[in-house]
C-alpha positions in Angstrom: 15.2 -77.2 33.7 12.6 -77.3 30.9 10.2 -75.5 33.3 13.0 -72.7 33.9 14.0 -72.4 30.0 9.9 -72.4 29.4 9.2 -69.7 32.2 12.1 -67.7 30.4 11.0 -67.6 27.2 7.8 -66.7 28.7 9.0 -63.8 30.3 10.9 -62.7 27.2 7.8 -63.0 24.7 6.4 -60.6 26.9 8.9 -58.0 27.4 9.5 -58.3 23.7 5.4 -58.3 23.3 5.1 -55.1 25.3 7.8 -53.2 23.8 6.4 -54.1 20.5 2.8 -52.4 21.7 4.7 -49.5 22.9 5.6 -48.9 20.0 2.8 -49.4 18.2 0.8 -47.1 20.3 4.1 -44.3 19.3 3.9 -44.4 16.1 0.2 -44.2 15.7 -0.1 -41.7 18.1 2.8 -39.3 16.3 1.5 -40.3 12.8 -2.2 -38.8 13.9 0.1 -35.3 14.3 2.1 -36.1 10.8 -0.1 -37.3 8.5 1.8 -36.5 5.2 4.2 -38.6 4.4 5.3 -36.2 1.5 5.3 -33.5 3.0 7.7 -31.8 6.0 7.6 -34.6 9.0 9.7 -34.9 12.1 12.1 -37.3 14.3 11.7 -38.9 17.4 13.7 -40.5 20.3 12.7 -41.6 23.5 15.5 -43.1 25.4 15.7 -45.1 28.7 18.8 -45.2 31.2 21.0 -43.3 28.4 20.1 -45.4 25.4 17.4 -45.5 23.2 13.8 -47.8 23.2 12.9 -46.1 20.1 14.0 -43.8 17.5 12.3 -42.8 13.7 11.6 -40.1 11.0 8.4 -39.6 9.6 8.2 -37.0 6.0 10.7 -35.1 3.8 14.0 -33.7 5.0 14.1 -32.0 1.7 11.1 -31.3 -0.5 12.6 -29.8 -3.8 15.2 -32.9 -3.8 12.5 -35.8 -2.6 14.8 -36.9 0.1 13.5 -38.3 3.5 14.0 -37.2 6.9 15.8 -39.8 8.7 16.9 -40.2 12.7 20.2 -38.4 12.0 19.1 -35.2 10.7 20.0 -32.2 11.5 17.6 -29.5 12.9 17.9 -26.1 14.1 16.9 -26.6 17.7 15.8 -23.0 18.5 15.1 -21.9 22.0 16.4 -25.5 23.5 19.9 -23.5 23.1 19.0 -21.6 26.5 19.6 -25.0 28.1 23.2 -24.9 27.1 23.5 -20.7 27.5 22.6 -21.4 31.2 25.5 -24.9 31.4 28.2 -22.2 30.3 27.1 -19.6 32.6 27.9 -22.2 35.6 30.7 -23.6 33.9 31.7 -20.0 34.1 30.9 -19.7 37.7 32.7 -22.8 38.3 35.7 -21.5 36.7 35.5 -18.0 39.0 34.8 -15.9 36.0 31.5 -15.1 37.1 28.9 -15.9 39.8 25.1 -15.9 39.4 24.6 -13.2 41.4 26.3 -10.4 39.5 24.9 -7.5 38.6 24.5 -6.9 34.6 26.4 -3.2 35.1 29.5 -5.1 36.1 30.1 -6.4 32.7 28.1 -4.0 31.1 28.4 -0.6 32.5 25.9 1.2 30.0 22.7 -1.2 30.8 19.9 0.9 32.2 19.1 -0.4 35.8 21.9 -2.9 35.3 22.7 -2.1 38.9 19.4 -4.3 39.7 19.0 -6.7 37.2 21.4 -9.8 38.0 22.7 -12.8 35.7 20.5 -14.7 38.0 17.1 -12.9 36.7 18.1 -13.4 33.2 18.3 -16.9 33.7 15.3 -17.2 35.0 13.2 -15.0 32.7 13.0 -13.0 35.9 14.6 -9.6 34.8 11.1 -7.5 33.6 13.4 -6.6 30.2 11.6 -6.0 26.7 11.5 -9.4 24.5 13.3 -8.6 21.2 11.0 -10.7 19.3 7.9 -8.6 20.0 9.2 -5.7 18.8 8.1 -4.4 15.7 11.6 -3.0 14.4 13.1 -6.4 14.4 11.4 -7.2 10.9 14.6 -4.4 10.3 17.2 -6.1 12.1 16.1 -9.8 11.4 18.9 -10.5 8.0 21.7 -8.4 9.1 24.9 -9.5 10.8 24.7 -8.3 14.0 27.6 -8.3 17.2 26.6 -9.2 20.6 26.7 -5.5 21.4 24.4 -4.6 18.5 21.6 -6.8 19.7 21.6 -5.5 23.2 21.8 -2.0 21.8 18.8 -2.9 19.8 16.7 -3.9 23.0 18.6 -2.1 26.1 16.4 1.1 25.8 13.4 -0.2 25.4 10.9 0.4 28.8 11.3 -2.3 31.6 8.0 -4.7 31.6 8.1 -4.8 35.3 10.9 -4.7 38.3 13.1 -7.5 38.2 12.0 -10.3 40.3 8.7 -9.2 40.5 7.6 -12.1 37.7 8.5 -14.9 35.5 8.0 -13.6 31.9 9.9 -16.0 29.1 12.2 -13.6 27.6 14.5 -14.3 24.9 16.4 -10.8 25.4 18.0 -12.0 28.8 19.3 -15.1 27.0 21.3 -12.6 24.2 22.4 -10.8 27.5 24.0 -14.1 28.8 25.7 -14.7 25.3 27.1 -11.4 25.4 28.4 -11.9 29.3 29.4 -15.0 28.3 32.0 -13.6 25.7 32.9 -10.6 28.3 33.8 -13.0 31.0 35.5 -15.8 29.2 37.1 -13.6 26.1 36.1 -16.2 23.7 33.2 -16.0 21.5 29.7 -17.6 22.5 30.2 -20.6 19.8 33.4 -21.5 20.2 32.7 -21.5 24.0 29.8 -23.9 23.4 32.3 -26.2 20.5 35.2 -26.5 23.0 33.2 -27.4 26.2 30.2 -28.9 25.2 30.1 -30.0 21.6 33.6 -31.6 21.9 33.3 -32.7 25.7 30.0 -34.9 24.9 31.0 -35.8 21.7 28.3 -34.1 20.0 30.0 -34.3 16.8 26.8 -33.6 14.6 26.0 -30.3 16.3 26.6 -26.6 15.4 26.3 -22.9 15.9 23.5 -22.8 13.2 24.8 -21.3 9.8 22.7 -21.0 6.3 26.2 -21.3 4.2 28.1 -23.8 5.6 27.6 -27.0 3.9 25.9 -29.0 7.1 25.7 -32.7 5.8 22.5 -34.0 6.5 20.8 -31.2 7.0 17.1 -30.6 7.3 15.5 -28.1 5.8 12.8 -25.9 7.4 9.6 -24.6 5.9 6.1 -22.6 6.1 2.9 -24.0 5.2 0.6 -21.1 3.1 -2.7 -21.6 1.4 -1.1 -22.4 -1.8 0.9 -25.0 -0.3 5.1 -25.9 1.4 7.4 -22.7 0.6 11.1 -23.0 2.3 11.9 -20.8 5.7 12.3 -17.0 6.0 16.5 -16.7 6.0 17.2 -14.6 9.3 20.6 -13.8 10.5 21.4 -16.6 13.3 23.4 -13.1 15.1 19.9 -12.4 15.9 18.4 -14.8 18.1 22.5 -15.8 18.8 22.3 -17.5 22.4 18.7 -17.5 23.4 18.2 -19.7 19.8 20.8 -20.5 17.7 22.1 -24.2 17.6 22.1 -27.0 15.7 21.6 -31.0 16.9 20.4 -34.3 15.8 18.2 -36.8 18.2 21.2 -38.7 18.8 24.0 -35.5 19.8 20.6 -34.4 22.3 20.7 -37.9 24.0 24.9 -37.3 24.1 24.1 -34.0 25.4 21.2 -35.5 28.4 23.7 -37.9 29.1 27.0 -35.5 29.6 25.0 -34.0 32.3 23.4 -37.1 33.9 27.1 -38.2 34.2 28.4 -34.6 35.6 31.0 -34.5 32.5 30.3 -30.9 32.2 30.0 -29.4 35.7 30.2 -31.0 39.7 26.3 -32.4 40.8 26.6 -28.9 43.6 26.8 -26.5 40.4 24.6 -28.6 38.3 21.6 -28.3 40.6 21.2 -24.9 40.2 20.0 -25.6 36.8 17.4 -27.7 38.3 16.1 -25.6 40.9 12.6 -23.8 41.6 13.8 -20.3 42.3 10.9 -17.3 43.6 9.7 -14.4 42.6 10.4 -11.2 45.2 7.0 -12.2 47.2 8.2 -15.6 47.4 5.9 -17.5 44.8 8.2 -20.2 43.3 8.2 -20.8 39.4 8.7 -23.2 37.3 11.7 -22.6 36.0 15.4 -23.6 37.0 18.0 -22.5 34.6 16.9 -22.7 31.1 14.5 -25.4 31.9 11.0 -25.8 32.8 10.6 -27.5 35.8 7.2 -29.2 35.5 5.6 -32.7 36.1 3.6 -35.5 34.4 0.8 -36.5 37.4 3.0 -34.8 39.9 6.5 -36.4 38.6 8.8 -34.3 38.1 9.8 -33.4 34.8 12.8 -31.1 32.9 11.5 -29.6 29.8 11.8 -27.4 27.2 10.8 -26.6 23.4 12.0 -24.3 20.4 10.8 -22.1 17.8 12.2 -20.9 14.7 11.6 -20.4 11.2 11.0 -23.4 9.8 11.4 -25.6 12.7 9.8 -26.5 16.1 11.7 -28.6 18.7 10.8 -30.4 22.3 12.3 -32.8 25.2 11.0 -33.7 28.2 13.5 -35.6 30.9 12.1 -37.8 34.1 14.8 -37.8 36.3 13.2 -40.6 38.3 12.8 -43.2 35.5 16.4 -41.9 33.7 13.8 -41.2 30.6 14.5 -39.0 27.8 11.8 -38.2 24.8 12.9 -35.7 22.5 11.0 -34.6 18.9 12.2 -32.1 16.3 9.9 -30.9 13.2 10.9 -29.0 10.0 7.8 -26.7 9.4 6.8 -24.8 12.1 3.4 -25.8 11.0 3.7 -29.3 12.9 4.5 -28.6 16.6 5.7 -31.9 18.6 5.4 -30.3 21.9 2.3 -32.0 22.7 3.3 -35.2 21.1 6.5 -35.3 23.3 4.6 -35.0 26.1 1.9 -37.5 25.6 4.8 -39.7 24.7 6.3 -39.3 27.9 3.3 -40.1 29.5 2.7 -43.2 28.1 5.9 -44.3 28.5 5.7 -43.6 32.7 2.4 -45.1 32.3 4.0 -48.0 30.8 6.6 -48.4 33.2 4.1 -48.3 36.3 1.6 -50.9 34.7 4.7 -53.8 34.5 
């Protein structure tokens, strides 16, 4: 019996032990990357089989008020809001108000070559239409309060890139197209859509359609680094970037949000895996992209991923389906990136995994 407690305890130091290095090996490997700890920082999760192994903040949430990040936060999330633009287009589908397939001209009638350009290529960064946010007239578009229609106006005549399907090109316009057919197909407006039957459904109670006004309790706050030092975030108009860019989360709503779809609360596994497929190109290269995901690998396992960009903040999450492994970072200058951070993390937590 002694011998059994003993090999026990044993067994427990050295899970305990390991985790412990882990997580020693995390936090000086994200502290390399953010160095100041007065200064903007970021917040980290990674989370095994739904709950989390390890979770902190690093710098200011708040530099003119001294106040510290901490693991609740709340961080614009930027182009991780594709990833839930592309869940409601299949919720759609599911529902019959849409398929994948559709042409744009059948919800809007107007689009040049609409005819050719399906929801499908949008989702995929497949449709060869003009980015908004390389054009040079958006500096006089980028505070005003724009409708759906307005922003597709604002792109729909600018020359194609190339045919659609003929390449994968990220594209933020095709994502404001998907907003906007959201809102066609449903008659409901994109975040309400995204409230009701994701927000709500996963109980992603810290989470929002991104708003400079509304008082957001804690709230990060985003900033530049110049020469002369920190200055706070250029103030767009979230109408702009609306579906391909425009939410709000905290670590912990993100890990409610992995979860909700690990658990097929928001769609059936056949309409889920569309998300999560490698589609091709017209000449039958396959990409690596599903429906607002990357679809990539760490040493040739397969990984779901994606990052964001926005003034003042940079986001990233990478999710092993194998392992049921989530690692997810969020920064508040766009001067610190995690994207590579999240991604060594995630390595060295698979590498972990395989060495025990």
């Amino acid at each position: 019996m002694q011998r059994l407690f003993l090999l026990c305890f044993i067994v427990l130091f050295s899970v305990r032990s390991n985790a412990q290095e882990l997580n020693r090996k995390i936090d000086s490997l994200i502290r390399s990357e953010f160095k100041e700890t007065n200064g903007p920082g970021g917040v980290f999760l990674i989370a095994k089989k739904g709950k989390p192994i390890y979770e902190k903040a690093f710098g200011m949430g708040n530099l003119e008020l001294d106040s510290k990040l901490n693991t609740g936060s709340v961080f614009q999330i930027g182009s991780m809001t594709k990833q839930f633009t592309a869940i409601v287009i299949l919720m759609l589908e599911e529902q019959g108000k849409l398929k994948v397939d559709d042409p744009v001209s059948k919800y809007i009638p107007s689009y040049p070559n609409g005819d050719k350009i399906t929801i499908h290529h949008l989702l995929t960064h497949t449709s060869g239409i003009r980015d908004f946010t390389k054009m040079k007239t958006l500096q006089d578009i980028a505070q005003k309060e724009m409708t759906p229609q307005q922003m597709v106006d604002f792109f729909k005549n600018e020359p194609a890139d190339f045919a659609p399907g003929e390449k994968f090109e990220y594209n933020n316009s095709g994502y404001v197209i998907l907003g906007y057919i959201i809102e066609l197909a449903s008659g409901e407006k994109y975040e309400d859509l995204i409230k009701k039957n994701i927000f709500d459904k996963a109980g992603m109670a810290n989470s929002y359609y991104a708003s400079d006004r509304k008082i957001i309790k804690n709230r990060a706050f985003g900033y530049h680094k110049k020469s002369s030092g920190y200055v706070n975030k250029t103030i767009i108009s979230f109408s702009v970037p609306f579906s391909s860019g425009s939410l709000m989360s905290t670590l912990d709503d993100m890990l409610k949000w992995q979860n909700a779809l690990n658990q097929n609360l928001l769609l059936s596994p056949k309409e889920k895996a569309k998300a999560f497929t490698k589609y091709k190109l017209n000449n039958g290269q396959e990409i690596e992209y599903g429906y607002g995901w990357h679809l990539k690998n760490i040493n040739g396992t397969p990984t779901r991923e994606h990052g964001g960009s926005i003034f003042g903040f940079k986001s990233m999450a990478v999710y092993i389906p194998s392992e049921d492994i989530y690692v997810l970072g969020f920064s508040n200058c766009d001067c610190n990136s995690p994207t590579q951070l999240v991604k060594d993390m995630s390595k060295m937590v698979l590498e972990d995994l395989k060495t025990k």
